[in-house]
N, C-alpha and C positions, 0 to 999 in steps of 0.2 A: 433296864438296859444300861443307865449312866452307874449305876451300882456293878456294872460285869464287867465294865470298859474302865470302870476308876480299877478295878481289882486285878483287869486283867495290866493296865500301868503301871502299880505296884510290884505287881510281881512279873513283869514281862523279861526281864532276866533271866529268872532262874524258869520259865516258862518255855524260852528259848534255848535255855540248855538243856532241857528235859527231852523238846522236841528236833534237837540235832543229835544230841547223847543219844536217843533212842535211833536215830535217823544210823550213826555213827555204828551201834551195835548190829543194827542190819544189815549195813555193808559187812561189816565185821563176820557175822553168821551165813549171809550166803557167799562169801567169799572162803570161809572154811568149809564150808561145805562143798563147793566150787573143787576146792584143790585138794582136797579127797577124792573126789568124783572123777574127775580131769584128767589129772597129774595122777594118783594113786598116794599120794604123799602121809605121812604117819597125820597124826595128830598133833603131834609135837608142830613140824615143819608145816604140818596147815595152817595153825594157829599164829606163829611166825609172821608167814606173807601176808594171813587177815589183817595181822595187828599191824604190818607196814606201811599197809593202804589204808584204812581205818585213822591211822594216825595223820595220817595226810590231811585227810578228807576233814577231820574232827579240827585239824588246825585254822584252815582255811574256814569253815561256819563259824567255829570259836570268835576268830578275830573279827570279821567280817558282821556277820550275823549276832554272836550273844554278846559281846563286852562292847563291841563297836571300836575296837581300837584301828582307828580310821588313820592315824600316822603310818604311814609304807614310807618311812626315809630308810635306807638299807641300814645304817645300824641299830634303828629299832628296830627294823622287821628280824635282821638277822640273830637281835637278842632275845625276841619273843619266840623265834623258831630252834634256837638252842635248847632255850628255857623247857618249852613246848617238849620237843622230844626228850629232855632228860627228864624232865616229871613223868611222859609219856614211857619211858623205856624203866622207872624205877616200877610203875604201877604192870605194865606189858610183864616188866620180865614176874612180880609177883602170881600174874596170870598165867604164864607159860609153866611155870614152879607149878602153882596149882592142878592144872592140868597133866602136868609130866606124874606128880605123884599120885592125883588121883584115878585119876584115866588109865593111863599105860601103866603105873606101878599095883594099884590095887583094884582096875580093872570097874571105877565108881562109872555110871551114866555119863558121857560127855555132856550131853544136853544139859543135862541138872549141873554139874561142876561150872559149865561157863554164863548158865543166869546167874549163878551167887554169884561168880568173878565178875560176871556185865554189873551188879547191881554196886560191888565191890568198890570196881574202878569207877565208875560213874561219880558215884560219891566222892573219893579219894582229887579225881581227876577234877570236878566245879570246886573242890576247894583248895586245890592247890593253881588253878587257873585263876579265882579271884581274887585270891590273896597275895598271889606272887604275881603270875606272870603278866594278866594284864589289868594289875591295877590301876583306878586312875589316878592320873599325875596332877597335880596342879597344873595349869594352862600357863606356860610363857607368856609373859607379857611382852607386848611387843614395844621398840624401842619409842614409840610415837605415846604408849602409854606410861612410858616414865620420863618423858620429854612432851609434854604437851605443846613446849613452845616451837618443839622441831617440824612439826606439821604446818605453822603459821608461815 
């Protein structure tokens, strides 16, 4: 058991992105499918609104849940959430492509077309979040630890 719990430490990261990324593609898939059913909406403009909210959803466990980027001062959050969706909308729009050409243009499975693009982005998306967006920073030191003697 201490051999499942050291491994599952180890790799509790990418663990946690596995089971939000998966968590993220769910929303993702019953909300296309949703606004198909609903609304009457194409594929294209399904895929669109999944990825809207999907994005949301994925940003909030992101930060919260896998990287733990626990600073919410508004110019961090609002450069993580920039970040977040333009990495989000380069990877989104190569899904939406995907789908516009293979679905609606050559008429490929939708289902099959958006596990490769889920499996795609997934990947795409844990490495351009660990590397860029919420990496970790070195910790500020606070002024009492470059001043020892300002606490006395």
């Amino acid at each position: 058991m201490k051999r499942i719990e050291a491994m599952y430490r180890k790799h509790e990261e990418s663990i946690s992105y596995l089971l939000f990324g998966g968590l993220t593609t769910v929303v993702n898939f019953v909300l296309l499918y949703f606004c198909k059913w609903a609304f009457h909406t194409s594929d294209t403009v399904s895929n669109i609104i999944a990825w809207i909210v999907s994005v949301a959803f994925a940003f909030f466990t992101n930060k919260f849940f896998v990287f733990k980027s626990e600073n919410t001062a508004f110019e961090v959050l609002a450069k993580e959430m920039f970040d977040f969706a333009a990495a989000r909308l380069l990877t989104g729009a190569i899904e939406t492509g995907a789908v516009w050409l293979f679905v609606e243009r050559m008429e490929k499975n939708l289902l099959l077309i958006k596990v490769i693009m889920a499996i795609f982005v997934i990947l795409s998306n844990y490495v351009i979040s660990k590397l860029i967006i919420f990496k970790t920073k070195p910790t500020d030191k606070s002024s009492a630890d470059e001043n020892p003697i300002a606490e006395r």
